[in-house]
C-alpha positions in Angstrom: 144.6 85.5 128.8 143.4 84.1 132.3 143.8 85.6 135.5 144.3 83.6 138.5 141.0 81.8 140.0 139.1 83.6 142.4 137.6 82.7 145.8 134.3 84.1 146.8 132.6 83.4 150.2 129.0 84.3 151.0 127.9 85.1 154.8 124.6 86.0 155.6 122.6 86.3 158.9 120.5 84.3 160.6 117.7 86.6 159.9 118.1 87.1 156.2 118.1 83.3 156.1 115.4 83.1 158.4 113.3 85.4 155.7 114.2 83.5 153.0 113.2 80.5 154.6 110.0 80.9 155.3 107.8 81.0 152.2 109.8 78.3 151.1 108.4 76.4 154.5 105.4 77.2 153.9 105.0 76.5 150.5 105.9 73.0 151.3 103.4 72.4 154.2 101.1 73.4 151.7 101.9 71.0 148.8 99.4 67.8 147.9 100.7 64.5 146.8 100.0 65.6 143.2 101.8 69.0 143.7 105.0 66.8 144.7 104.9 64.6 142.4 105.0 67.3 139.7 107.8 68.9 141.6 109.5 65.3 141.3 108.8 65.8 137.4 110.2 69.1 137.0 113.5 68.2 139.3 114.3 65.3 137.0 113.8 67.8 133.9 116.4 69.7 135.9 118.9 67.2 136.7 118.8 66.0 132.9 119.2 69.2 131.9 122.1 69.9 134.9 124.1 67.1 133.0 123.6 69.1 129.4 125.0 71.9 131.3 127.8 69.9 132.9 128.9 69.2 129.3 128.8 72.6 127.9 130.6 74.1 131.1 134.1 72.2 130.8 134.1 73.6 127.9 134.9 76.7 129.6 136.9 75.2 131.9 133.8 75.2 135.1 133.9 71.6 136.1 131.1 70.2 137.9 131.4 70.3 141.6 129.8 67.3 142.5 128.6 63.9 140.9 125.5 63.1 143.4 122.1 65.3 142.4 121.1 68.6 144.0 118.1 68.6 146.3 116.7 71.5 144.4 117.4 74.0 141.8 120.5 76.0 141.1 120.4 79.9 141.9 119.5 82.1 138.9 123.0 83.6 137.8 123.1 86.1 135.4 124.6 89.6 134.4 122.8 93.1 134.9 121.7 94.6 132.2 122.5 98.2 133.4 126.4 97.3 134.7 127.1 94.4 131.3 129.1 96.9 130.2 131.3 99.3 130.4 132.1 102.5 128.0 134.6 105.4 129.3 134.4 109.0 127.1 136.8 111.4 127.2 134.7 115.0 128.6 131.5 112.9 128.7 131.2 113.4 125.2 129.1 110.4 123.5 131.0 109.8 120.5 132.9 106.9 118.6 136.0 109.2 118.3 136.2 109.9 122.3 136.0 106.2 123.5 138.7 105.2 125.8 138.8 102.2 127.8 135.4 99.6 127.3 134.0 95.7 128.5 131.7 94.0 127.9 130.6 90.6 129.9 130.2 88.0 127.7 128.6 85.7 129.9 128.4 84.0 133.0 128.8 79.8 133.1 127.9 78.2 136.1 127.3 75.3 138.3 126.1 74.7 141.6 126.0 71.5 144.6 123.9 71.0 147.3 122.2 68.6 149.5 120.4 68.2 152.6 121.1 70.6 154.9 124.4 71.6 153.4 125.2 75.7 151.7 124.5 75.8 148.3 128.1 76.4 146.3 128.1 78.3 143.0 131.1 78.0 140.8 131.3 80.4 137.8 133.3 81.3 135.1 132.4 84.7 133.2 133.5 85.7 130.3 135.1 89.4 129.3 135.8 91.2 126.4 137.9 94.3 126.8 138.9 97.2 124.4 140.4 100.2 124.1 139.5 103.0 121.8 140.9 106.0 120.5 141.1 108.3 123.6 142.1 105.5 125.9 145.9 106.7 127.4 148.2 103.6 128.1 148.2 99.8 127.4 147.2 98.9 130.7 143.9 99.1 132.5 142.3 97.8 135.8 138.7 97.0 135.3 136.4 96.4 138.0 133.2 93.9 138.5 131.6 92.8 141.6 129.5 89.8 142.4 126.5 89.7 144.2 123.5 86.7 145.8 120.0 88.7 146.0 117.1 86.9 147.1 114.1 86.3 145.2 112.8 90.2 146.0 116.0 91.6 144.5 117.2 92.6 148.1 121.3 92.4 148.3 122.1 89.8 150.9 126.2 90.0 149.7 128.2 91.6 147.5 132.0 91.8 146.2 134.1 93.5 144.4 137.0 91.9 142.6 139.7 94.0 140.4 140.6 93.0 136.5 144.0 94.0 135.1 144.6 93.8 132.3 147.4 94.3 129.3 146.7 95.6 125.9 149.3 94.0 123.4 151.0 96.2 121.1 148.8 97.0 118.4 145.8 95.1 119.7 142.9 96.8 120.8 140.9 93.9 122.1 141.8 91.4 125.3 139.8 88.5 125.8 139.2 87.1 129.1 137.7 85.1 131.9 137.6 84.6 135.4 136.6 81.7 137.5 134.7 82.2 141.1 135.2 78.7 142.2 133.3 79.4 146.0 130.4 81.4 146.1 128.8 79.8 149.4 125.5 80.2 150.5 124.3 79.4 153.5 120.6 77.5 154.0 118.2 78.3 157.2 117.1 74.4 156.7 116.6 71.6 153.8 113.7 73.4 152.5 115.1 76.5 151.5 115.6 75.5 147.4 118.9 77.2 145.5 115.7 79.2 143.1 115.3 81.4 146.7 118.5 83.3 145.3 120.0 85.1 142.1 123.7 85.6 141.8 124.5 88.9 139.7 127.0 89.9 137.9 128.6 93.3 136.8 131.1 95.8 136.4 131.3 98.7 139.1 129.9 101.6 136.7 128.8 104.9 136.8 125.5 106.2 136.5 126.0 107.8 133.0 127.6 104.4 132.3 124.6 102.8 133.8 122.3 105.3 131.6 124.2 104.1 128.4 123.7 100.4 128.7 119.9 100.8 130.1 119.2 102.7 126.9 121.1 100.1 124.7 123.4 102.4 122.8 125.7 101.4 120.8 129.0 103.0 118.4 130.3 101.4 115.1 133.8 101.6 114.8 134.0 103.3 111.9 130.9 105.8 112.4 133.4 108.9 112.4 135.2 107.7 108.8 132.2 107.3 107.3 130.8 110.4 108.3 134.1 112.0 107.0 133.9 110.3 103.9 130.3 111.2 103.1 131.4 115.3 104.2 134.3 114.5 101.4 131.7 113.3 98.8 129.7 116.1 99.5 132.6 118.8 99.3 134.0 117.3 96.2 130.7 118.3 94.3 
């Protein structure tokens, strides 16, 4: 299933931009001929690999947002470890048999455009896998992610939240799914601030036990509690 495209718009101050700005201004005063002409290296490294990109994106259905080059790099995009997924238990109990409703983000594919003095515009489509486990009540759940632009220090310049519903089928217990953020704008102080001066994040809205889970990688097997039942069998039948 696909939901319906959605439209995400970045606004940020003047003075956020302005902070941003400025080691990027700096950094260039500072640059010798040789310096540039590495960073002329390593931008044509990143338009080739841009195109490669291009290619494997609309496969996913992202398609490029415009043919003429970037003047810089693309924003680091990528999902948060501690929010990548999501794991309900019935009475906070951390067992397979008292999972209800789960996600996981599959992964984020995206593009960006941008030149002279013009915002930097992200399209993205990210890929979800939902479930639904054994204590989960229903065949419908509405999952919710946000979307957020940091800059390089991790500060949070924006942020979204979008909602996911979603239908189980009868009988099935896994939904695959994407969504598409076709305008995620950011806004540039000047020419010299580069797209690498931001990160978008991704994630769903969790709590902290959630949070907890994913940080300490845990996991459940489907079938933990039958094979532990199995084994208690063996064990009663001699």
């Amino acid at each position: 299933m696909r939901p319906p495209m959605r439209r995400f718009a970045i606004v940020l101050s003047a003075a956020a931009l302005a902070a941003v700005a400025l080691p990027a201004a700096q950094a260039f005063a500072q640059m010798t001929q040789a310096d540039r002409q590495e960073q002329e290296k390593r931008q044509q490294e990143r338009d080739k690999a841009d195109k490669e990109k291009a290619k494997k994106a609309s496969k996913v259905g992202v398609q490029p947002l415009d043919v003429a080059p970037n003047a810089g790099p693309c924003p680091y995009v990528k999902v948060l470890y501690d929010a990548a997924r999501y794991v309900e238990f019935k009475d906070g109990k951390e067992a397979s048999a008292t999972v209800g409703y789960t996600g996981e983000i599959e992964g984020v594919h995206a593009m960006c455009s941008y030149n002279v003095e013009d915002p930097i515009k992200v399209k993205a489509d990210i890929g979800f896998e939902l479930g639904r486990g054994p204590t989960a009540v229903g065949s419908s759940k509405v999952y919710r992610y946000w979307v957020a632009v940091t800059d390089r220090n991790r500060e949070v310049l924006a942020k979204q939240y979008f909602d996911l519903p979603v239908t189980f089928p009868a009988g099935a217990d896994r939904v695959i799914a994407n969504e598409t953020l076709d305008d995620i704008v950011i806004p540039r102080a000047n020419s010299k601030v580069a797209g690498d001066n931001f990160e978008v994040l991704v994630g769903f809205d969790v709590t902290p036990q959630m949070a907890d889970f994913n940080r300490l990688g845990k996991r459940f097997r489907v079938n933990a509690g039958q094979a532990e039942a199995v084994e208690a069998g063996k064990s009663a039948a001699q």
